[in-house]
Backbone as CSV, one residue per row, in Angstrom:
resi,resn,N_x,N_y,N_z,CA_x,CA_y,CA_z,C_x,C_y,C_z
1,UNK,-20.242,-20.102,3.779,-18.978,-20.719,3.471,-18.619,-20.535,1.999
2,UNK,-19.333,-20.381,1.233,-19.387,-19.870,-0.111,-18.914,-19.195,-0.440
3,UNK,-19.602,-17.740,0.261,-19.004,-16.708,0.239,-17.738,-16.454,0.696
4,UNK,-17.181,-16.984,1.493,-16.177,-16.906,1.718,-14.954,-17.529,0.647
5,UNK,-15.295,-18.659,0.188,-14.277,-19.123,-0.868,-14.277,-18.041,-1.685
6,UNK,-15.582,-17.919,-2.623,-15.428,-16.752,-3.293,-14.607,-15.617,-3.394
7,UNK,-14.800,-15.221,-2.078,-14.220,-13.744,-1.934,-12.747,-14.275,-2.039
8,UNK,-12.182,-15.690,-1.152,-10.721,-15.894,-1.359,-10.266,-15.962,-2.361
9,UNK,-10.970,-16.981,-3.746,-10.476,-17.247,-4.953,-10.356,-15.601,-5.714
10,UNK,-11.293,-14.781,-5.474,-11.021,-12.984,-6.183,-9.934,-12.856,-5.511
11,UNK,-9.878,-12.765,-4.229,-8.523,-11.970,-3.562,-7.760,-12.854,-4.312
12,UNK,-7.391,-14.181,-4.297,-6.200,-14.474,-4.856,-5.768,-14.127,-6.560
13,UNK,-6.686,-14.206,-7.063,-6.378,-13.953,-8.084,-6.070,-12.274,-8.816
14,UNK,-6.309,-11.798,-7.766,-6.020,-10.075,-7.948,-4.850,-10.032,-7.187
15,UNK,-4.591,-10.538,-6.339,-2.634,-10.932,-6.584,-2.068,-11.259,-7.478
16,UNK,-2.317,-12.631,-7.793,-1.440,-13.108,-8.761,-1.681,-12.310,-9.950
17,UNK,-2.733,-11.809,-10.620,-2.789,-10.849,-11.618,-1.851,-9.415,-11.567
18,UNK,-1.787,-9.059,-10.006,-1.493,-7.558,-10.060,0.161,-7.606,-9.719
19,UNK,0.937,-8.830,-9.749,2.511,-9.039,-9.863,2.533,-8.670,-10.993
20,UNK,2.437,-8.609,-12.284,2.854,-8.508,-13.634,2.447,-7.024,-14.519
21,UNK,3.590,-6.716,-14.866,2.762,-5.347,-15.682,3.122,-5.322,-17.301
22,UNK,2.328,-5.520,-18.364,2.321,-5.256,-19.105,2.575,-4.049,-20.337
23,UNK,3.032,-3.699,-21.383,3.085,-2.578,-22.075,1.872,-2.759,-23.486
24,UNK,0.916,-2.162,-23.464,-0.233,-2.561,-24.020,-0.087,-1.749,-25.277
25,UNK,1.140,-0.783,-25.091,1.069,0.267,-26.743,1.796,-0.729,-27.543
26,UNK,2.372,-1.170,-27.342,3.517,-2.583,-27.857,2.230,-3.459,-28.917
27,UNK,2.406,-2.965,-30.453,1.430,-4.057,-31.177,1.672,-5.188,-31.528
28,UNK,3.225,-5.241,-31.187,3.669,-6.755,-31.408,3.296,-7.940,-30.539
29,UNK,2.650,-7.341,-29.435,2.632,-8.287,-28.509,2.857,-7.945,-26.987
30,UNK,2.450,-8.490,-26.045,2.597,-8.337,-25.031,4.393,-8.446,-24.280
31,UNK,4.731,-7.554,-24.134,6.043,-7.430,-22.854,6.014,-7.024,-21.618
32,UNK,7.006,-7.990,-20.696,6.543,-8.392,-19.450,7.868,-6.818,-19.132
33,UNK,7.202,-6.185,-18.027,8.110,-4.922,-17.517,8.240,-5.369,-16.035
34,UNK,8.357,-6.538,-15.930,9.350,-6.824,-14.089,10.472,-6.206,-14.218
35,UNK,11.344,-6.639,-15.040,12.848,-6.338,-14.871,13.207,-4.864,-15.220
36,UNK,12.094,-4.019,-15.944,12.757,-2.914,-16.283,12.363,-2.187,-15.158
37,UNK,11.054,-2.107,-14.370,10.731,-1.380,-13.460,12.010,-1.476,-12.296
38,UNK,12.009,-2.574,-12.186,12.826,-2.958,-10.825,14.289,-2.257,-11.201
39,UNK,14.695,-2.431,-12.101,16.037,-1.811,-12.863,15.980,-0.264,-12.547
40,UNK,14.970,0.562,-12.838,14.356,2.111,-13.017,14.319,2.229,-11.357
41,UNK,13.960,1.549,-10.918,13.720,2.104,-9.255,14.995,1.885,-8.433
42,UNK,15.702,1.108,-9.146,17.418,0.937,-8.024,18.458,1.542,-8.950
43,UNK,17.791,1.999,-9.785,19.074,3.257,-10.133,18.622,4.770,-9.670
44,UNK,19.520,5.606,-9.148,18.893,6.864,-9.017,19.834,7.820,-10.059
45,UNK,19.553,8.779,-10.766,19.810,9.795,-11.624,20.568,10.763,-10.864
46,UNK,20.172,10.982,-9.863,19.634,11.956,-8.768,20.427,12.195,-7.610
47,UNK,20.813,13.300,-7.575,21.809,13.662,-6.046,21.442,14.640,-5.137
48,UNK,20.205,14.351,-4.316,19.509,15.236,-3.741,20.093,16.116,-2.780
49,UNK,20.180,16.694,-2.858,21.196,17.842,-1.422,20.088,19.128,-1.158
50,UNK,19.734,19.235,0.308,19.061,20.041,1.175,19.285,20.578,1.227
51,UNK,18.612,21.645,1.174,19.282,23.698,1.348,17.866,24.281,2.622
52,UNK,18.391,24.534,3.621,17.478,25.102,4.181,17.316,26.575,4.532
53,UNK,16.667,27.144,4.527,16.803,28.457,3.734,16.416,29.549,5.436
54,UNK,17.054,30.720,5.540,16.713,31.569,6.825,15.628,31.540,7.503
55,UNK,14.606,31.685,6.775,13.490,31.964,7.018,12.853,30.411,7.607
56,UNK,13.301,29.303,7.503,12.501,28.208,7.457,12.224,27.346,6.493
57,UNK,12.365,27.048,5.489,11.759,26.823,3.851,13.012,25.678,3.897
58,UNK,13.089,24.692,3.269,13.244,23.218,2.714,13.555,23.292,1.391
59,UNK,14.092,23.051,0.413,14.132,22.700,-0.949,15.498,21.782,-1.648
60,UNK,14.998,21.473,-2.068,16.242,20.541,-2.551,16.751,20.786,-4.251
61,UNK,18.269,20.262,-4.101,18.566,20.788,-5.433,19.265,19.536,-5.918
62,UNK,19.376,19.172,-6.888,19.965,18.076,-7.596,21.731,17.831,-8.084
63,UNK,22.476,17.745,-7.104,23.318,17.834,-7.160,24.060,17.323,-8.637
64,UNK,23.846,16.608,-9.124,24.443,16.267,-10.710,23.808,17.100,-12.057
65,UNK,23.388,18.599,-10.991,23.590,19.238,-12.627,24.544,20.410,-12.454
66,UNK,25.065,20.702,-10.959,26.149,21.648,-11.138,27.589,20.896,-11.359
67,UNK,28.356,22.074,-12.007,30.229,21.700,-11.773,30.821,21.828,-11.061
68,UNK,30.384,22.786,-10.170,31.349,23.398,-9.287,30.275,23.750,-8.067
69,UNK,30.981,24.197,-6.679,30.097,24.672,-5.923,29.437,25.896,-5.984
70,UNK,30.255,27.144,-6.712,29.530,28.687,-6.976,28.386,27.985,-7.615
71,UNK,28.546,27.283,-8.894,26.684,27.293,-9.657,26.143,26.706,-8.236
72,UNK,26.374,25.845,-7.664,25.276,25.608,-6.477,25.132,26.687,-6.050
73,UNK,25.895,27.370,-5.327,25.008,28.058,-4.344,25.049,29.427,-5.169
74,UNK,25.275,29.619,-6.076,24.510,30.794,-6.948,22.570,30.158,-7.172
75,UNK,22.370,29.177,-7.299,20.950,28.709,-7.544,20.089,28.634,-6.258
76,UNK,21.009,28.107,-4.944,20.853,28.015,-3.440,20.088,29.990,-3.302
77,UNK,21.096,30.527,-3.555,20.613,31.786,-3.090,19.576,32.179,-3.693
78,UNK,19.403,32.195,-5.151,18.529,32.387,-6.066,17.300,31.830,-5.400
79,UNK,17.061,30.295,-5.256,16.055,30.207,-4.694,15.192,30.988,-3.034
80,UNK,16.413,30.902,-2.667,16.129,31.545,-1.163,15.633,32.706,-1.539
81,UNK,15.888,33.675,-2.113,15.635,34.999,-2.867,14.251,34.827,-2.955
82,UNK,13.844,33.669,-3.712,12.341,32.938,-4.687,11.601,33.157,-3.543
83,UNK,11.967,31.475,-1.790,11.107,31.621,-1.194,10.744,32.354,0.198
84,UNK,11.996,33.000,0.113,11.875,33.547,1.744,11.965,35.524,1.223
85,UNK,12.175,35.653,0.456,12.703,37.749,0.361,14.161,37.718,0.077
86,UNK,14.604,38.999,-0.220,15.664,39.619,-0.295,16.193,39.091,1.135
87,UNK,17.058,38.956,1.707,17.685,38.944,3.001,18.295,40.519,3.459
């Protein structure tokens, strides 16, 4: 029965420890990074768009770094070129 508390009071406390993340290069002091992580993970940068290529092949390209559609699919082909051959 011992053992068993034991092991509960570790498990619990490696929860409650492992909610919080710290920045340890910070010499001023400890800062709490809940809010920035959570902030960083529900923004995306990122505009993923699928190109699937003749041969079979998958790759994705990031839609917010072209202007127009030619640079896409000038890079679309380029890659296809990369993973499948000349066509």
């Amino acid at each position: 029965m011992k053992k068993v508390l034991l092991m509960a009071a570790i498990f619990v406390a490696g929860i409650v420890s492992a909610n919080t993340v710290y920045d340890k290069a910070n010499n001023s002091g400890f800062v709490l990074l809940d809010a920035e992580i959570e902030q960083i993970a529900s923004e995306s940068d990122h505009y993923g768009i699928m190109v699937e290529t003749w041969c079979g092949k998958v790759f994705y390209l990031d839609g917010n770094h072209y202007e127009n559609f030619t640079e896409f699919g000038a890079d679309a082909n380029y890659f296809t070129d990369q993973q499948c051959g000349a066509f």
